[in-house]
Structures are given as C-alpha cells and as structure tokens.
N, C-alpha and C positions, 0 to 999 in steps of 0.2 A: 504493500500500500504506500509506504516512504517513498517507493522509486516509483510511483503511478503518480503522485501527487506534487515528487519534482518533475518529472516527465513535462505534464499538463504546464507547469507555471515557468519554465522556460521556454515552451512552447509561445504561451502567452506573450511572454518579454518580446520573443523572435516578430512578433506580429505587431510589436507595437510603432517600426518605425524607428519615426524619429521622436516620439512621445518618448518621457520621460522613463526612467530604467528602474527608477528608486521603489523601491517593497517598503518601507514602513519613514513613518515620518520623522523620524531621527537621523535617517540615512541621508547620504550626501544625494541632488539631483544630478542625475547622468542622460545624456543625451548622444543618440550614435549619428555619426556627421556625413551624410552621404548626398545623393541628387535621386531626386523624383524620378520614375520612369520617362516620364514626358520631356524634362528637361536634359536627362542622358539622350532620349531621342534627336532632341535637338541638336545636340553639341556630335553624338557616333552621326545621326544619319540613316540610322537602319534601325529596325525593329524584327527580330525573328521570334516572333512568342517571348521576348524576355529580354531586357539587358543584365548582365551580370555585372555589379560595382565591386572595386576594392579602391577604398579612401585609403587616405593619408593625411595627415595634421604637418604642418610643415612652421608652424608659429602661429604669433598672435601680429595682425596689419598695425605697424606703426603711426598710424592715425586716425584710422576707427575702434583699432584695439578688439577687433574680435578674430575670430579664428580664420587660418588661412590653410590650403592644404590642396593636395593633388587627387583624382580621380582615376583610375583605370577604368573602360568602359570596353566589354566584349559582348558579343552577340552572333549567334551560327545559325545560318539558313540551310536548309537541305535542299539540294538538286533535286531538279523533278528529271519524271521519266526516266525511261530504263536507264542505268549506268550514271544516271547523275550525281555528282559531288556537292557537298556541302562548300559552304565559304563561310570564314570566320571572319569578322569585321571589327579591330580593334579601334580606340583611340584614347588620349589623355586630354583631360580637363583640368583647370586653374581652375580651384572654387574658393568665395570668401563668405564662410556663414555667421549670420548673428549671433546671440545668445541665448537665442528660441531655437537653433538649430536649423532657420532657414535660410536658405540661398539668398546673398545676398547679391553677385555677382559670377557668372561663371566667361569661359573662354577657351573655346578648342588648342591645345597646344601641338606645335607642328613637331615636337622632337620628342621623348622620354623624359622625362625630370628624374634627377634623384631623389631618391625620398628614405627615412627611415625609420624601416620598418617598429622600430623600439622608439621611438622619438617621443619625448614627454616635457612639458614644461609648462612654467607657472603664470598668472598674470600677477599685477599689483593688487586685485582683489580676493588674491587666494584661487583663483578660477583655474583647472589643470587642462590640459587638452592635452592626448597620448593617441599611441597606435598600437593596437592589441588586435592578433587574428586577424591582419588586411581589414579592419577597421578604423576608423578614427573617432572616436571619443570627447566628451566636454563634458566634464564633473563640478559642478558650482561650488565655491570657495562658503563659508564657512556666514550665513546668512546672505547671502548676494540674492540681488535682485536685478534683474535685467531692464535699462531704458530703455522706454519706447521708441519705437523706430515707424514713423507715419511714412507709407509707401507713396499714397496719391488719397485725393478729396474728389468727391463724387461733383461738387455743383462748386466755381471759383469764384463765382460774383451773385448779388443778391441787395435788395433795397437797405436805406441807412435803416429802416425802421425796425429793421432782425427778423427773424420767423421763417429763414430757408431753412428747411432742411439738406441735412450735409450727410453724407456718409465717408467715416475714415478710415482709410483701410492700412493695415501697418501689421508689427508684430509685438507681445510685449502688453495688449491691453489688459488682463485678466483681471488683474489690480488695481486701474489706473483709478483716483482720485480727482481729477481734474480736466476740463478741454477748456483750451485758452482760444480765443480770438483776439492776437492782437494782449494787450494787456487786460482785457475780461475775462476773468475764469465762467465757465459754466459746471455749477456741481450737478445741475440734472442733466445726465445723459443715459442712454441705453445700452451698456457691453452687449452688443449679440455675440460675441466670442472673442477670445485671444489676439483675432485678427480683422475684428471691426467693432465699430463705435458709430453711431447715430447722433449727432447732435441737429442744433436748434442755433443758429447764430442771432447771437442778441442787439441791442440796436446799439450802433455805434456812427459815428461821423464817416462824413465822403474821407475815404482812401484805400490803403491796400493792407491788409493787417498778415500774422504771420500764424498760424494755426498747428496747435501746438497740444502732444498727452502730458500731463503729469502721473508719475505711479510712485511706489516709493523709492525704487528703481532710478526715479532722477525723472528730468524734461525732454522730450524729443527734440532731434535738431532741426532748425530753419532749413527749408531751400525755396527758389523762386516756384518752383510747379507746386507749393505746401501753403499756396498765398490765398485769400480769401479777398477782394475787392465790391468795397461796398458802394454802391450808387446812388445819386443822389437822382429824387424823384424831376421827371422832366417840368418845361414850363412851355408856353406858346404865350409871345412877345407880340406876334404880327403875323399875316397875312398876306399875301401881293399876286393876284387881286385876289378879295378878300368877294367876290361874287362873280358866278358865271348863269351858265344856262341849264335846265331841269335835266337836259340830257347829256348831262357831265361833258369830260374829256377838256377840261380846264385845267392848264400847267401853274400850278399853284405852289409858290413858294413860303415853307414857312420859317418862321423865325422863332429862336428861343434859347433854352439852356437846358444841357444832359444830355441831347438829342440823340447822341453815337450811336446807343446803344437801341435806338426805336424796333422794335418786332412787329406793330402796329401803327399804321393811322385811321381814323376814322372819323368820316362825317359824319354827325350827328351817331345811329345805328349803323351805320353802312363801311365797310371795310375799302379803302382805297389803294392803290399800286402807288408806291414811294420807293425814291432812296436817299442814303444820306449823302448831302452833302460835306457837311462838317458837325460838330459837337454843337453847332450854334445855328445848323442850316439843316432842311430837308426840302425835296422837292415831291410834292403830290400830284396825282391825275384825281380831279374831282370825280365822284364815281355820279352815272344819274340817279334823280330824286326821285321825279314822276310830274310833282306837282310843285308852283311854288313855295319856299319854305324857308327858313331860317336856322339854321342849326349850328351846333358848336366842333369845333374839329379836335380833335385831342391826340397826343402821340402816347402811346403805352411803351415803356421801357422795361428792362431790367430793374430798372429803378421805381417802379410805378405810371401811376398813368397821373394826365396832367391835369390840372384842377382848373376848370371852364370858368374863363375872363371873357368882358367885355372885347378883349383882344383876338381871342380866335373864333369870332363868329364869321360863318359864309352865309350870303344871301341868295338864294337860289332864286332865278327870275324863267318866266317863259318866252325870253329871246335865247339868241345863239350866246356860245361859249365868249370869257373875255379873255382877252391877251393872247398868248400862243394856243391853239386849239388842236386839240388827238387832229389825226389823219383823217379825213375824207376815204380812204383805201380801209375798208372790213373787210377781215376774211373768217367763216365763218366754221371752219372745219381746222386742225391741226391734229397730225398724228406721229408716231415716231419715238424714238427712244431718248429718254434722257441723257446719253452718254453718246449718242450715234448721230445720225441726222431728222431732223425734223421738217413736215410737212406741211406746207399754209397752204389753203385751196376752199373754193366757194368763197372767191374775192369780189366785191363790189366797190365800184363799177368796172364792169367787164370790159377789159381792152383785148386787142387781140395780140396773141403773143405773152402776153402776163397774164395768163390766168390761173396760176399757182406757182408757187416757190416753193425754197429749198432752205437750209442752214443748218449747220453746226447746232447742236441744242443751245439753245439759250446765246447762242453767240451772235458778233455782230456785224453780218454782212448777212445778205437774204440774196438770192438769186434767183430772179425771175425765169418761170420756164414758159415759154421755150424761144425768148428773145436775148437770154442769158445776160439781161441788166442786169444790174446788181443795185442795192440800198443797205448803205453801212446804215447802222444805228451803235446807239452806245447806250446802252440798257445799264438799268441799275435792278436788283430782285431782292424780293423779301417774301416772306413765308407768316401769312397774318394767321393762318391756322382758324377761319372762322367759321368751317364746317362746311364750306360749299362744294366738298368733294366726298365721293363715298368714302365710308371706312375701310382704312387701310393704304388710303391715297393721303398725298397730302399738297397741301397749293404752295404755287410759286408764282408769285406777280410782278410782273414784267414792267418797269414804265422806263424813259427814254425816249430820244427825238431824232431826229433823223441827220445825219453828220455828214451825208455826203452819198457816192455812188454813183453809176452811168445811165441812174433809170431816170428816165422824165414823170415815169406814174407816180412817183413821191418826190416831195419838195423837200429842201433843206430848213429844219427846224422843225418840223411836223414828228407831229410828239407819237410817241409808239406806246401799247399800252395789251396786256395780254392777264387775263386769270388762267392759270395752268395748273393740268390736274396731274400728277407724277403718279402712279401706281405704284405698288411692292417692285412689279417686275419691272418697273422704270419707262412705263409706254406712257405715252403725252396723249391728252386730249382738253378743251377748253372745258373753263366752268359752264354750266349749261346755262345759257341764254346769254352768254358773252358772246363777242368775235377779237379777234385777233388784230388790232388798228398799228395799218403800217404807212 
C-alpha cells in the first residue's frame, strides 16, 4: 500500500507542470522550468505527437533578475508507406522565465550552448535555481514572494470621468493588494486568477497615466504599451455652414475641442459620414432629414459625447444643399471585397461609357468602365456602428471630395459620400436605401 500511495503522488507531481512541486506548507515552493508544447512548437517547427524538452538553468538575467536557461527541443515523425523512415527534428532555445515559472522571452539558437548539467545557484533573495535529471528547477528562498509582472491591458484609453472596464493580464496576481492608475490605487478589483485582474479605472484628469499591481511581492514595472490615457469629453464650438437642405449631402465643417478621437457624429438622431480633421476640426456630410427641422449635431468620443450648445445647431430648410454639395453622380449598387476590389454600378445619370466602376476597396481613384476615366477622391472613414447593417456586418462610412482625375462625369471638389456594409466574410454592399455619391 506505501508503494501504491507513493506511486499515485508522484505521478500526481509529474502532471503538475509547471505548478508548484511543494507537499505541505512548510516546505520550500518548487517550480520545474521548461516551455509549453505550443511554444517549443514555435521555436523546433515540427510537431510529431509530442515534443520532448530537456531544460537547463544557466543563471539569474542581470536586470530583471529572474531565471535564465537553455532548452533542448526533439520530436520524431514516422515515414509513411512501405519502407518509410522516421526523421528526428532537433533544436535549442534561449529561455528567460519569471518567478511564476512563465516564459518570459524565448529564441531559436542557431549553435548548441553549453550548459550544466549540475549547475545551481542562488539569488539575493534566497531564490535557488539548479539542474536535476535534464531538468531545471526554481525553489523560492525563505518567505519570497514574486512581483507582479502586467503582460498587456485589455482597453488603453477611456473618459476622465472613470468607469472603463480594463482587463490585466500578467503573472504574479494571486495576492495582489492593489491596481494603480497613475497614482490612484483601486482596492476593489476582481482576481479571476494568477494571471488576470479586472478593474474599473476611476476618474482622473486629461493624460496618460501608468497602470500598475501591487502584491506583497513589490509593484509591477512601467512600460509604454502598460499606459492607460484618459480623454477628455468633446465640445462643438461652431458650424460652417451651420444649414443646408432636407436632402442632406452638405460638407459641413465642424469646430471644437477632443475631437481626434470622434467614433460618431450625429445630427440631431441621424448618424453622418465624417473624418477628422485635427483634435480641433472635423468635416461632416449632412445626412437627409425628410422635412424641415432644426436639430443639434454632436461628436461622441472616447471621451464622451458633446453637451448640445446654442453653437452646434443645423437648420435644415426645403431648398438645395449650402456651400460644397455631395455629387450629382448616385450609384446605387456596390459589391466586392473589403480587401480586393470593389464595384459601383446602377449610377445616375447615365452616360455612356461610365456606367459603373471599379476600385481598390475603400481607396482613392474609381475607374470608370468602360471609358477607363478615372476620379481620384480622398476619402476619410469611420465606423459609427449604429445598427444599419445586419448582424455580424459592420458599417464603414465613406465621406471625401473629389481631388482630381481624367473623368469629366465628376467635378473637382464634389464631395463623395458612401454607408458601407462589411460582412464577417469581408463582401461590400450599401446600407439599404443609400447610394454610393461620387
């Protein structure tokens, strides 16, 4: 029964990985220091049912201070068919793991390394790392606790007023005590495991703050991709021209502050094709109303949306558009691939020789067929997400003016303007009862 019950609890240990080695709570924690099957795949190349690893510890990295070591990685495929031979496929890896025992960097080596095989040594925290049995080892020194090490953050900007949720992903959180934004701790947060944390970023001023675990372990360190920037909510200053006509297609420029980041403009209900100009500028296509009306325009950011002034009201009238006006050229079909080439056709007014074109998706030159004029535009696109395509699609809005080209069917300054439907599998088609104005 003794040797059925050691049987069983070695067994156990063999299966644990890289999970800790330690039997009872007085015992030192041990960790066996190897790579993933996935990531030996990466680094040999091959997979034949299995890689077989033998680690080595080779120190501790003189600047992060955790453990450093070499990999042997083999794997054998069998010949097929009669008389086939196997092939064995070796190689060696550079690996630097935490003090969770995870990879923290690895690197195909083109030569053998020496390594050895008895090699053991200590850090300044008591922490040992050896090589026993073509394994390598990391025994934690005498209370030590490992700092957190944050890998990457799920969401990097979010309104000053707080309340994005963040996911952080890293190693080291089991314990942690603390998430910093910046110099605010937040003590409520959610461990879903050793290697994520869920927070809540709380409200803080316009800038870029530094997002950060505490555990008793110590602080995780800064880097620029660990950064959290907070936005400050948009505003709409002005208008130019600040009124067109019920049946849209008015190049409307607006004015204000925070703008960079807009994901939406909208008049009054109604979602519009925009792009930005600058932090202080955007330029809109009025969309139509129907009927005379008055409404408020507003930009949504990252930062919020903008609080409705006397400043951004448009006046919707039943004459024509004012100042630059969409194109006279509708086209009322487009099909094609997001990544490949796209198709305008069912164009009005029919000319002969342009009565469809061609283009790059989303790009800016269109080619009339089959008189092979061309109409550069210079598009700007934005994705307002405001339900006008089925699910599982998603919209991309088109606005821009026309720059030039060898077609006489469009004039120079004639504003271009599209709602676009993208599917999963990437095929183009308009939002339905749009066209395509080029």
């Amino acid at each position: 029964m003794r040797k059925l019950v050691t049987g069983v609890s070695v067994l156990a240990i063999s299966l644990l990985g890289v999970a800790a080695l330690a039997g009872s709570a007085s015992a030192a924690t041990t960790f066996q220091l190897n790579l993933s099957q996935s990531t030996a795949f990466s680094l040999l190349g091959y997979w034949c049912g299995g890689i077989s690893e033998q680690s080595f510890v080779t120190g501790f990295d003189p600047t992060s201070g955790y453990p450093v070591g070499d990999v042997y990685m083999s794997t054998t495929c069998n010949g097929s068919g009669r008389g086939g031979h196997s092939t064995t496929h070796t190689a060696w890896g550079s690996v630097t793991w935490d003090f969770t025992a995870t990879v923290v960097s690895d690197a195909l080596l083109t030569s053998a390394p020496t390594v050895d095989p008895a090699f053991s040594a200590f850090d300044a925290n008591g922490n040992e790392i050896y090589n026993s049995a073509n394994n390598a080892y990391l025994t934690y020194g005498p209370g030590f606790a490992p700092t957190p090490r944050v890998t990457s953050i799920s969401t990097t900007a979010g309104p000053t007023s707080g309340g994005t949720s963040v996911t952080i992903d890293g190693t080291g959180f089991t314990n942690a005590t603390a998430v910093n934004f910046g110099t605010t701790a937040i003590t409520s947060f959610t461990i879903t495991g050793d290697t994520s944390i869920t927070a809540t970023s709380p409200p803080e001023g316009p800038g870029t703050v530094d997002v950060t675990v505490t555990s008793p372990g110590g602080t995780s360190s800064t880097a620029s991709n660990l950064q959290f920037t907070y936005v400050a909510p948009p505003t709409v200053t002005g208008l130019s021209p600040n009124n067109g006509g019920i049946n849209g297609g008015t190049y409307v420029t607006i004015t204000g502050t925070n703008l960079s980041t807009a994901t939406a403009v909208n008049f009054g209900d109604t979602a519009a094709g925009f792009w930005v100009n600058s932090d202080t500028s955007l330029t809109a296509i009025s969309p139509g109303e129907g009927n005379p009306d008055t409404v408020s325009v507003s930009v949504v950011t990252i930062g919020g949306t903008s609080t409705p002034t006397p400043a951004d009201v448009f006046t919707y009238s039943t004459g024509g558009c004012t100042g630059v006006c969409a194109s006279s050229v509708q086209c009322a079909k487009l099909t094609g691939s997001a990544t490949g080439t796209m198709t305008i056709s069912k164009c009005t007014p029919k000319v002969a020789g342009n009565k469809s074109a061609t283009a790059t998706a989303f790009g800016s030159t269109v080619t009339w067929k089959s008189s092979g004029q061309t109409t550069d535009e210079s598009n700007g696109m934005s994705s307002p997400g405001q339900g006008a395509c089925a699910a599982g699609s998603t919209e991309e809005d088109i606005s821009g003016n026309v720059t030039g080209g060898t077609s006489t069917y469009t004039a120079v300054g004639d504003v271009v303007s599209a709602q676009i439907c993208v599917s999963s599998s990437g095929k183009l088609s308009l939002v339905k009862g749009t066209t395509y104005s080029v």
